[in-house]
Structure formats: C-alpha cells, structure tokens
N, C-alpha and C positions, 0 to 999 in steps of 0.2 A: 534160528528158525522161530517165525512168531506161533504164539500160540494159537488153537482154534477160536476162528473170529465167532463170537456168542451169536445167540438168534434172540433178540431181541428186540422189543417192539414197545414202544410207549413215548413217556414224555420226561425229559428230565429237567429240574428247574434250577437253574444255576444263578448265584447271587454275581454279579461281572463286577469286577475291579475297574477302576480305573487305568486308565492310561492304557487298553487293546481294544481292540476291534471286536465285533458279535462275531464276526470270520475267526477268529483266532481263540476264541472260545471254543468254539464245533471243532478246531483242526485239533485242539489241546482234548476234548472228549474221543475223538477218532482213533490220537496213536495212543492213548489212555486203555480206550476200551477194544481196538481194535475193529470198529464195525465201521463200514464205511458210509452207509447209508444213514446222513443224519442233516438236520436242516436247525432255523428257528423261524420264529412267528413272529419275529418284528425288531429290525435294528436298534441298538443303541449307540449313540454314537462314541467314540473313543475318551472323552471329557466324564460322562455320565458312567454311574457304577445303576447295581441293581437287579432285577427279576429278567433273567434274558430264559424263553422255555424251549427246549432241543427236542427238537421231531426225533424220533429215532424207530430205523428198521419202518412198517408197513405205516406206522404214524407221521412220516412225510407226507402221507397221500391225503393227512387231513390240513397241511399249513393253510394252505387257500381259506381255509375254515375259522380256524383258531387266530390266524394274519387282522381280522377283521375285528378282534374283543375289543370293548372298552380297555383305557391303559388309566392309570394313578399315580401320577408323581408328587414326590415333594421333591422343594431344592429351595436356593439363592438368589436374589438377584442382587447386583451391586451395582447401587446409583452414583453419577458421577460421571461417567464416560460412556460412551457405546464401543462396539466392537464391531469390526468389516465381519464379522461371521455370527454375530448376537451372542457369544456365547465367549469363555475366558479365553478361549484359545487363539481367539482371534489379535487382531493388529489395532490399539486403539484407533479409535474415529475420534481426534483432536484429545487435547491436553487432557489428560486426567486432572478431574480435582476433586478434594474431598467436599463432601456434605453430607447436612441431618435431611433426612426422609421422615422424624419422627413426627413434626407436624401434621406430614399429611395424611386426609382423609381418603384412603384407596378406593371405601367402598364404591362410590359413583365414578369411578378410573373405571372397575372391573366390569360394572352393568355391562360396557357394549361389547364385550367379549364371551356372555355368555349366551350362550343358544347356538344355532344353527349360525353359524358364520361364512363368510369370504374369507379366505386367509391366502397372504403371497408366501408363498416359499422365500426361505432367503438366498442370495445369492450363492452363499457359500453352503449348499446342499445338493443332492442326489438325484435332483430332475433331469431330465435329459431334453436338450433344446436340438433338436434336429442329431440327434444320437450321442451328444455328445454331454457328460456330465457339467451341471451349471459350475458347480467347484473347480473345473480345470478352463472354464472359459473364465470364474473370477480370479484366479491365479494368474493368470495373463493379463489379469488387466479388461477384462475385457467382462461388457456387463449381459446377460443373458435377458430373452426376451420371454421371462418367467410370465405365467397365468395362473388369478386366484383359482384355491381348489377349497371345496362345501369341506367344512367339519364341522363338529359340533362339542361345545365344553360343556360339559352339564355343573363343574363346580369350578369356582376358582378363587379360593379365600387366601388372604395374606394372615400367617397366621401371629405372625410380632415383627416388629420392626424395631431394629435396634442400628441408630446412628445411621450409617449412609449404605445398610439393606434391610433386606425384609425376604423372613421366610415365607413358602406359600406352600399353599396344595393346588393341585388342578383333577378333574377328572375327567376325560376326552375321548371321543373317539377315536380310531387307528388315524395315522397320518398326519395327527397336530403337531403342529412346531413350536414343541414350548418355548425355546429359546424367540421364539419369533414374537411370543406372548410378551415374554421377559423387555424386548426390546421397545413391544408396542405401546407396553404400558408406562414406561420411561418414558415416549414420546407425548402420553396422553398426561402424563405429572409436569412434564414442563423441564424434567432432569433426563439428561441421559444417562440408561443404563443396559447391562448386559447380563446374560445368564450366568451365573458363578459357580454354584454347583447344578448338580440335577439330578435325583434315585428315582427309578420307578421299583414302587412299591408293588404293583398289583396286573394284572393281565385277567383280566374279565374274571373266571374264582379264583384264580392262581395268585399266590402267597407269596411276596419276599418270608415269612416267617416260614415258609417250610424248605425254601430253595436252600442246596447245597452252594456250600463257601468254593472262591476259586479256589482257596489254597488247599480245602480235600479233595479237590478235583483235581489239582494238581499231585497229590501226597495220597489220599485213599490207595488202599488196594482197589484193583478195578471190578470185583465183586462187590464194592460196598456200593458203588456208583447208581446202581440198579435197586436200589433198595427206598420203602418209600420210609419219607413223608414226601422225600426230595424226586423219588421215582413214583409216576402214576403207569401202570402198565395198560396197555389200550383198551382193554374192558373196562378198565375206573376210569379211563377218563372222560370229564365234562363239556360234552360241546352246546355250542350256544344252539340247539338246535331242540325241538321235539323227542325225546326219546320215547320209544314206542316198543315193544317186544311182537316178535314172529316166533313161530312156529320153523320146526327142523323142514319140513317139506318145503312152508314160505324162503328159507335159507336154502336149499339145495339151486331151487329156481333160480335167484337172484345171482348167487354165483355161478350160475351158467348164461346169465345174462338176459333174461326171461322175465317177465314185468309180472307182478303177484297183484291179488284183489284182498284189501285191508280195508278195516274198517276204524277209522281213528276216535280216538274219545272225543275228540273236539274237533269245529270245524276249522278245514285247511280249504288251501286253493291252489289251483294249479302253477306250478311251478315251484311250490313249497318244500324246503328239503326235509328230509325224517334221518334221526340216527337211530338206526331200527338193530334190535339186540335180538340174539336167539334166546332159548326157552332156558339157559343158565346165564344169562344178563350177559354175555358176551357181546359188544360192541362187533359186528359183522360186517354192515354195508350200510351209505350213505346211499336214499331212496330219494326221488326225486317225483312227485306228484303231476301226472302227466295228462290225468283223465280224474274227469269228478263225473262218476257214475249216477248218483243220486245225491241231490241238497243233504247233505247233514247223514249221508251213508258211506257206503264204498265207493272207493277210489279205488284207481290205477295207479301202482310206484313200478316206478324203473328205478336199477342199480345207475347209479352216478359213481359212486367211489364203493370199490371192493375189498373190505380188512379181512376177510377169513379166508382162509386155504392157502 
C-alpha cells in the first residue's frame, strides 16, 4: 500500500545528470514523492546535465510563466568535426581531425550572435513539421522543412581555449539552441565543430547552487525532497512578473472569479500580468490587467491563473 500522496505545492530545483531525459527526472520525483501532479519549465536534453526546475501540485499552473525566464549555460565546444545533431551525440559530418583553435581571435566570430537573432533549429530537434517531430524525419534520412525562430543571446563569451576547444558561457532567452551556437560558430572560424558538453547553470533567479543532486533525489528520504534551498514553496517563489499585494476581500473576489479595482505603484497597461499576493505575502492569483480606469490610477484585473483554495 503506498503511502498518503503529500499536498504539496512549489518548485523543486534538481541538478539533472547526464545521460536521462527532463521526462525521467519528474517520473523519478513522482514514485519518489508520490504526487502525481508535477511538470518542468524547460527541457534539457539527454547529453546536457544541470538546473532542470519541477512545477509541483498547484505550481504547474505557473509553467507557461516560468517556460519563458532567461537560461545560462556553460559547456564545450570541440573543433575539428561537426556532428548531424551539433552536439556529441551525434554521427560525425566527415573525418575527424585534430586542431589548435588557440590562435584564433573568437571575439568578432561572436559579435553576430549577439542580440536579437534568427536562429534555425537543428535538424535533429523537437520542432514539429506538419506534426511530426523533425528528429524522426532526420532519422529517416529525411531533411525537415525547419523556419528560423526570434531569440535573443544577451552574452556569449569563450571563456579559454585550450588546444582544439574552448569553454564558453552564453546567456539567452527560452528556446536558444546552443548546440546550434556551438555549430555556427565553427562555421563562422573556418573549423568544424560541435557541442561537447553543455550545464545550465541558471533559470531566470534560480541557482544550480541551490538545486538538489540527482543522486539525493534518487536516495533522500522523500521528506527531505521538499525542503528549501532546493524546495521554493509557492508563496516564495519568484516570477518574472510585478508582484503587488491584495487585500482578503481583493482575494475572496478573485477566486471566485470576479475582476477587483487596484491601484498599482507603477504604471501598467492593459494586458499586463500581476502576481498579486494576500495580506501575508502568499502568492494567490495571476491578475491580468483588462481596463486602465485612469492614466497612472486604477485599473481593472481579472484572475488569469488561480493558486489559493
């Protein structure tokens, strides 16, 4: 007989190992913890270790939210060869060979990568071309009729280069394909190369230094699971969002679905989201700005996303 499944609610920040899936981390927290309601905020893929963050209980309802933080990786590249997948795991693209990278000057490589970009998905990725994953159309051989998609690298420094790679950091918005960085920038050196390793360090505030290891999440007791630095519970946590406090009245409304009159400290606009807390800082309802009453006054929120009750 299992035990009773906990009622819990927050975020937990797990450090992912190499060589599984972001799937197989939530499946390993679920018969761990026994809760079945649990998500995360943004894949890593099976090569990469790192900061992977686990919606859990009423905190699923904020992924959409969290899906979207800036990310911070360090890793590898290794020049020499390309890969069909940009990344180790793949099948070389022609002979390996070894070389020095030490001579070159990366800095004007990286200029045209930073800012606001075009970026193509790689082949061997997660898009779907008429429903079907591009990964299982390049398995077959067959090449996918991929479109660039807007992101944006705000950093991207190599930070030593020793013999035929070079470590780096990147700082990106959701959806960048570093591996794809990795690949483009060996194209723009004149060398081909491909991703070697790759950790995200960071998710918008969130810490690889505070994230649990897989192997206590493997081994803890399932009470220590829920415990912070590594557990944020839904009223600590930080969204990228305005946080504003209500009133119990302002909160009773909302969660019955009923739009409340606020007045914000600063000015918003319509369509602007609010993570609006009650009068003991509890994290409540995601408000949605629907009506601007008066320039630089009151506004109209409507509930969008409902955490309490």
């Amino acid at each position: 007989m299992q035990p009773p499944r906990a009622r819990v609610d927050g975020l937990l920040l797990v450090d992912k190992k190499t060589g599984i899936t972001s799937h197989d981390v939530v499946e390993k927290f679920r018969r761990r913890s026994h809760i079945k309601k649990v998500g995360h905020t943004g894949t890593l893929d099976p090569l990469a270790t790192g900061l992977l963050v686990l919606c859990v209980g009423k905190a699923t309802r904020l992924q959409a939210y969290l899906m979207g933080m800036e990310k911070v990786y360090e890793g590898i590249i290794q020049f020499g060869w390309a890969t069909d997948s940009y990344d180790a795991a793949g099948t070389p693209a022609g002979e390996p060979k070894e070389v020095n990278v030490e001579h070159i000057d990366f800095t004007p490589l990286i200029a045209p990568f930073l800012g606001a970009i075009e970026q193509m998905p790689p082949q061997f990725s997660a898009k779907k071309v008429n429903g079907v994953r591009a990964y299982e159309l390049a398995r077959k051989g067959e090449v996918a009729a991929l479109t660039p998609k807007s992101v944006t690298v705000y950093e991207f420094e190599i930070i030593n280069v020793t013999g035929s790679t070079a470590r780096f950091r990147v700082r990106s918005s959701a959806g960048t394909y570093v591996r794809s960085l990795a690949h483009e920038l060996g194209e723009a050196a004149g060398v081909p190369a491909h991703l070697k390793e790759l950790r995200r360090t960071a998710i918008g505030n969130f810490r690889i230094e505070d994230a649990l290891s897989y192997e206590a999440l493997e081994n803890a007791p399932p009470e220590q699971l829920m415990t912070p630095p590594h557990f944020q519970s839904l009223s600590d946590v930080e969204l990228p969002l305005p946080r504003l406090r209500i009133d119990w009245s302002q909160q009773g409304k909302l969660m019955r679905g009923q739009p409340i009159i606020m007045t914000p400290p600063e000015a918003v606009r319509a369509g602007d989201l609010l993570a609006l807390g009650n009068p003991e800082d509890q994290l409540v309802v995601i408000g949605e700005v629907v009506n601007i009453l008066r320039e630089g006054g009151p506004v109209e929120v409507r509930p969008k996303v409902v955490l309490a009750g």
